[in-house]
C-alpha positions in Angstrom: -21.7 -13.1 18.5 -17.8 -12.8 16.8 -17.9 -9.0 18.2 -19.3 -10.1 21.6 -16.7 -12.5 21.5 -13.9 -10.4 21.5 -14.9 -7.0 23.3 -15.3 -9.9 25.9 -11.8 -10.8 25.8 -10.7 -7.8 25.5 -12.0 -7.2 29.0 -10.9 -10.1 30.2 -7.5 -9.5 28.8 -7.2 -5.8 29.8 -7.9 -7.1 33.7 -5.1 -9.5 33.2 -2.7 -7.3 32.4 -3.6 -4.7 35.3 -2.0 -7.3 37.3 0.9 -9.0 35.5 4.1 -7.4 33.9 3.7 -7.9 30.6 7.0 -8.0 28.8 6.2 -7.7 24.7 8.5 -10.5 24.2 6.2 -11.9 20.8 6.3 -7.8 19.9 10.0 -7.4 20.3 10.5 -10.8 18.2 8.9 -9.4 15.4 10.2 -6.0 15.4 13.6 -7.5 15.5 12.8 -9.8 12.1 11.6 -6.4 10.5 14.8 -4.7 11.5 16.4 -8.1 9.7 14.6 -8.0 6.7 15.3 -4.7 5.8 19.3 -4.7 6.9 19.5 -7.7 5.1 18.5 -6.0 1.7 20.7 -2.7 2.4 18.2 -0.6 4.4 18.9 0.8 7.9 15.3 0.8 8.3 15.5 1.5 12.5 17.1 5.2 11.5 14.7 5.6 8.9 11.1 5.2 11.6 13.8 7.3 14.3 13.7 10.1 11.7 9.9 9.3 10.9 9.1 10.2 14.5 11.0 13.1 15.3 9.6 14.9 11.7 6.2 14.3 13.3 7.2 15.9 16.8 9.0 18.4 14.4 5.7 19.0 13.1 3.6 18.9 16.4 1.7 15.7 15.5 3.1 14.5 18.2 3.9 16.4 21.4 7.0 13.9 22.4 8.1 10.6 22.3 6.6 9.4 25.3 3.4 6.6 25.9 1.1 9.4 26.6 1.9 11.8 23.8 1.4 8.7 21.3 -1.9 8.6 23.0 -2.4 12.2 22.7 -2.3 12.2 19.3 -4.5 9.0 18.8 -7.4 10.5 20.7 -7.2 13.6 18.6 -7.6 11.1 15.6 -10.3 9.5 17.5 -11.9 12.9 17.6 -11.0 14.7 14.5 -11.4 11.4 12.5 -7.8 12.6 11.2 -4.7 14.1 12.4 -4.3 17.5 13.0 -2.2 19.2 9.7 -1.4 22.3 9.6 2.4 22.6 7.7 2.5 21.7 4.1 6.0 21.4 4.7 5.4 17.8 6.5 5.4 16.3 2.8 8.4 17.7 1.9 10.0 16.4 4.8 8.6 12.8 4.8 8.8 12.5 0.8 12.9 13.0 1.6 12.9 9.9 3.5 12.4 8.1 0.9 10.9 4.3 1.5 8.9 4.5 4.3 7.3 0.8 4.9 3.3 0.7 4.5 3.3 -2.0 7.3 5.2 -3.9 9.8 5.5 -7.3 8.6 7.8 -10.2 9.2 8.2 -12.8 6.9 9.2 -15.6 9.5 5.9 -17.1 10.6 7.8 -19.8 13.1 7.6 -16.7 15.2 3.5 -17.4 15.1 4.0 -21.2 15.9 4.1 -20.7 19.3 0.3 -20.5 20.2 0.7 -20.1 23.7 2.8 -17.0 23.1 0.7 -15.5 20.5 -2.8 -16.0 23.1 -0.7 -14.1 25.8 0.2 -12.1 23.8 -1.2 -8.1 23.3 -0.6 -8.3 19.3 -3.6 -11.0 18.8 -5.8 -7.6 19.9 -4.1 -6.2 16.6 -5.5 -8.2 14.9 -9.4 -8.3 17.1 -9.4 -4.7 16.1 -9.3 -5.0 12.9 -11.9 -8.4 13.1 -14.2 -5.9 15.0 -13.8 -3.1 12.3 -14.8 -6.0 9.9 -17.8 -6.7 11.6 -19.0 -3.5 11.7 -18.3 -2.4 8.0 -16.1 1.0 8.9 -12.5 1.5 8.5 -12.7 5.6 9.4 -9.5 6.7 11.1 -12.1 7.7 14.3 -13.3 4.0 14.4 -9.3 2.7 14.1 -8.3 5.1 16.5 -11.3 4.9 19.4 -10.2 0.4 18.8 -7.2 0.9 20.1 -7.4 3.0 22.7 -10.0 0.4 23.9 -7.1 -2.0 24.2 -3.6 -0.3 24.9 -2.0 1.7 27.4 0.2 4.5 27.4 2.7 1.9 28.4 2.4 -0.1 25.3 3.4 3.4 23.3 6.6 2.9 25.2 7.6 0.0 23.3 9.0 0.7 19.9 6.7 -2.3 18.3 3.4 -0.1 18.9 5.5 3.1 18.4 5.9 2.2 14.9 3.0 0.9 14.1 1.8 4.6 15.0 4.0 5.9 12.8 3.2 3.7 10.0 -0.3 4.6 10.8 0.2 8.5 10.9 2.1 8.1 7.5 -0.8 6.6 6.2 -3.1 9.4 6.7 -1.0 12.1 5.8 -0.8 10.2 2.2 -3.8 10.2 2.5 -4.5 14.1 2.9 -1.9 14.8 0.5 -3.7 12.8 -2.5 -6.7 14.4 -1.7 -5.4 17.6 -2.0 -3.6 17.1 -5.1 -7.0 15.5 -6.4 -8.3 18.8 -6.2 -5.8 21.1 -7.6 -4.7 22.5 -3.9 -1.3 21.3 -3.3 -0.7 24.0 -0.5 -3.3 23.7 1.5 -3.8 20.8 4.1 -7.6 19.5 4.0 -9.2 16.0 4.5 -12.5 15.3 2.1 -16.1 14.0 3.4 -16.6 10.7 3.0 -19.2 11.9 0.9 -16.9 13.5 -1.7 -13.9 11.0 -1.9 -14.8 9.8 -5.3 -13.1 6.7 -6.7 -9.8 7.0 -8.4 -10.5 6.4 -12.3 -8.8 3.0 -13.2 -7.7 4.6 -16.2 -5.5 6.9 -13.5 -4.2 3.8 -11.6 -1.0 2.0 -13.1 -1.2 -1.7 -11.2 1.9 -3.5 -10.7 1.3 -7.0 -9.5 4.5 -9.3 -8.2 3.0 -13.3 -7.7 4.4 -15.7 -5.4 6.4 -17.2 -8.2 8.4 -13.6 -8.5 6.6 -12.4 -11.7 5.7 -9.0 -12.5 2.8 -8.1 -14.5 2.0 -3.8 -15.3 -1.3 -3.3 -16.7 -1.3 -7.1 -17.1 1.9 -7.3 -19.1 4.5 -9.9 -17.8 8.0 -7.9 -17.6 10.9 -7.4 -16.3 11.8 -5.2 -13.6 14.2 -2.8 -15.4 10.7 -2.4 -18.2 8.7 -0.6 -15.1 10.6 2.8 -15.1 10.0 3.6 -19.1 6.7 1.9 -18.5 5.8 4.1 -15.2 7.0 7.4 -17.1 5.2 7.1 -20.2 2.4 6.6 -17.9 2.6 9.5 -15.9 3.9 11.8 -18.5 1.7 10.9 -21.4 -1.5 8.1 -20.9 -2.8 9.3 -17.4 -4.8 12.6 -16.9 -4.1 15.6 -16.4 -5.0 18.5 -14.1 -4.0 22.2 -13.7 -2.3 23.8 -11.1 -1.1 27.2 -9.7 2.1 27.1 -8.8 5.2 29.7 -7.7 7.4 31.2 -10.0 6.6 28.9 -12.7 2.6 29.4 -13.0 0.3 27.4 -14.1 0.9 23.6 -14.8 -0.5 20.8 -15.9 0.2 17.6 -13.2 -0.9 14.1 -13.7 -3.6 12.7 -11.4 -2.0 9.2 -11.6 -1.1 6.7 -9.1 0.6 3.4 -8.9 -0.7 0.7 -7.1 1.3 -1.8 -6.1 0.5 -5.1 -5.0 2.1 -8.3 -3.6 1.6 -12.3 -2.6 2.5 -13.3 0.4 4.9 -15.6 -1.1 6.4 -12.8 -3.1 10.6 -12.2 -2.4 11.3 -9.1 -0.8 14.5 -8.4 -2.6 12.0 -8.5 -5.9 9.4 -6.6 -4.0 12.5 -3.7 -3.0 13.7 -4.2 -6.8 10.5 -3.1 -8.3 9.8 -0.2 -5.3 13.1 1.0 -6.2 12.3 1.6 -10.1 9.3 3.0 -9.1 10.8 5.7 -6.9 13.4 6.4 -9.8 11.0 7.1 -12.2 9.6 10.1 -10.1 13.1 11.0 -9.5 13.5 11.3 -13.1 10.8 13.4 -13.8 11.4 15.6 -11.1 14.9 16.3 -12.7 13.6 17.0 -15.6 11.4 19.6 -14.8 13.9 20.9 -12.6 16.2 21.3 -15.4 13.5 22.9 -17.5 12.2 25.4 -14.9 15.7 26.1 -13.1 18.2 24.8 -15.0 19.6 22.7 -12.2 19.0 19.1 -11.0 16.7 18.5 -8.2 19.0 18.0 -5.9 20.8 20.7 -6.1 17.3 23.7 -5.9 16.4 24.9 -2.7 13.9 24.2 -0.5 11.4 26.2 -1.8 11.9 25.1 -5.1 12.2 21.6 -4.5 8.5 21.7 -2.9 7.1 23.3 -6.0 8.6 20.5 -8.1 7.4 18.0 -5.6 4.0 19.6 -6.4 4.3 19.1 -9.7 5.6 16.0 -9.7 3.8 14.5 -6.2 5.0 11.1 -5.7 1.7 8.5 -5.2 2.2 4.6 -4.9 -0.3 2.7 -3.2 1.4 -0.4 -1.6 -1.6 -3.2 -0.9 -1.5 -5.6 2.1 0.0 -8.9 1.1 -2.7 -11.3 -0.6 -3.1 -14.2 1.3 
C-alpha cells in the first residue's frame, strides 16, 4: 500500500509539473546552506563539485554538462547496473581532489519547516525513491538509477542541486569499483563484482571511527582525541590490518593493506569536528604515501610524476567509508 502510495503521487506529481514552471526554490535553498557550511569551515566546496564534473566529462562518463547528458549517463547506469569505466586514470584524478562530500546535506532544518514548500516541492521524490527502494529490499545502482528517471526530467539535470547529487552519486560508485578491485589484487584494471561475489569486508579489516552528538570520538571503541587518530590510523594500516600482494611497476611485488576506515557520525555531530577528524584521516594516507615515496624514489609524493604517483596510490589506495548521519 506505502509503494502504491507513492508511484501514485509520483504520477500525479509528474502531471503537475508538465504544466507549471517549477522554480527549485526548496533545491536552491539547500544547495546554498551546503555551499555555507563548507565556506564557513575553509572549503571552496562549489570549485571542488565544478572540478568533480568536468573530470567525469574528462573521462567520458559524461558526454557534457547539459540535462540530457546527465540523463545519458543515468540510463547507462540503469542498464549496466554501473557506470561505464574504462580509464584507471579516473582515480588518480578524483583521489587529487581531495574531500569530496559523500552527500548533500544541510544542517539547517528551518529550511524543512515550511511544509507547504517541501509538498511542492520535487526533493520529497528524493526521498520516495529511496522509501520505494526500501520497500522493495534492493539498493542496486540499476534500481537507484531506473527511480529516478521515473521522476526527473532532463530539466531538473540543469539545476546544479540534481547536478550534484549526480556527481556525488557517480563518485560513489567509482569507490566503489576501485575497492573492489584493490580487493582482488587488480589495481589496473576497472571491473565491478557480482553480487554474488562481493564478500563482506572482515571487521578485523575495518578501523570504525565514531563522532556522537556530544562531539566525542571513539576508534575501535577508545574515547580520544582527534590529534590520537593519525598514529592510531597508521599503525592500523601499516601493521594490525591484512595484507595482500600486488604487482606493481618498477617496484614489483608488494604487499598493500586491505583496510578501510569507516567513518560514522550523529546527526547532532559538529561539522568543524566532523572536518577535524576527516582531515587526520586524509593525513595519515598522506604520510604513508610519502614514505614509500621516499623509499622507492627517493622523493616526496608530491614531487614524482604522474606515473609514479599512481603506483604509490596503488600501494597506498586511500579507502574511508563516510556513513549517513544516524538519526
Amino acid at each position: 500500500m506505502k509503494q502504491i502510495s507513492i508511484l501514485f503521487g509520483l504520477i500525479l506529481f509528474i502531471a503537475g509539473c508538465a504544466q507549471t514552471d517549477y522554480d527549485y526554490k526548496l533545491e536552491n535553498d539547500i544547495l546554498n546552506c551546503f555551499y555555507q557550511h563548507h565556506e564557513d569551515n575553509g572549503i571552496k566546496i562549489k570549485n571542488t563539485i565544478d572540478r568533480l564534473e568536468d573530470i567525469y566529462v574528462q573521462h567520458d562518463i559524461l558526454k557534457g554538462k547539459s540535462g540530457e547528458d546527465y540523463i545519458a549517463t543515468i540510463k547507462s547506469i540503469q542498464d549496466n547496473n554501473d557506470l561505464n569505466l574504462n580509464d584507471t586514470s579516473l582515480f588518480g584524478d578524483l583521489n587529487s581532489l581531495g574531500y569530496i562530500p559523500s552527500s548533500l546535506f544541510c544542517m539547517d532544518s528551518s529550511l524543512m519547516l515550511d511544509t507547504t514548500s517541501f509538498y511542492n516541492s520535487k526533493y520529497k521524490y528524493v526521498i520516495g525513491i529511496f522509501d520505494t527502494i526500501a520497500v522493495k529490499g534492493d539498493v542496486s545502482p540499476s534500481l537507484i538509477a531506473g527511480e529516478i528517471l521515473e521522476v526527473f526530467t532532463a530539466r531538473d539535470f540543469e539545476n546544479d542541486f540534481y547536478k550534484t547529487i549526480c556527481l556525488i552519486m557517480f563518485t560513489s560508485l567509482v569507490k566503489t569499483n576501485q575497492y573492489y578491485a584493490h580487493e582482488k589484487g587488480i589495481p589496473d584494471k576497472l571491473r565491478v563484482l557480482p553480487k554474488e561475489k562481493r564478500n563482506p569486508v572482515d571487521p578485523k579489516n575495518i578501523f570504525v571511527i565514531l563522532i556522537n552528538n556530544e562531539n566525542k570520538i571513539l576508534a575501535e571503541g577508545e574515547l580520544v582525541d582527534v590529534s590520537n587518530i593519525k598514529p592510531m590510523v597508521k599503525r592500523f594500516l601499516l601493521e594490525t590490518s591484512d595484507k595482500i600482494e600486488i604487482d606493481l611497476p618498477l617496484i614489483g611485488k608488494q604487499m598493500t593493506s586491505k583496510g578501510m576506515i569507516s567513518l560514522q557520525n550523529d546527526r547532532g555531530t559538529s561539522y568543524k569536528v566532523y572536518i577535524s577528524v576527516q582531515n587526520e584521516l586524509i593525513s595519515a594516507y598522506q604520510e604513508i604515501r610519502n614514505e614509500y615515496s621516499q623509499k622507492f624514489f627517493d622523493a616526496t609524493f608530491d614531487n614524482l610524476d604522474d606515473d609514479k604517483k599512481q603506483i604509490i596510490k596503488d600501494l597506498v589506495p586511500q579507502r574511508i567509508s563516510e556513513a549517513e548521519p544516524k538519526i
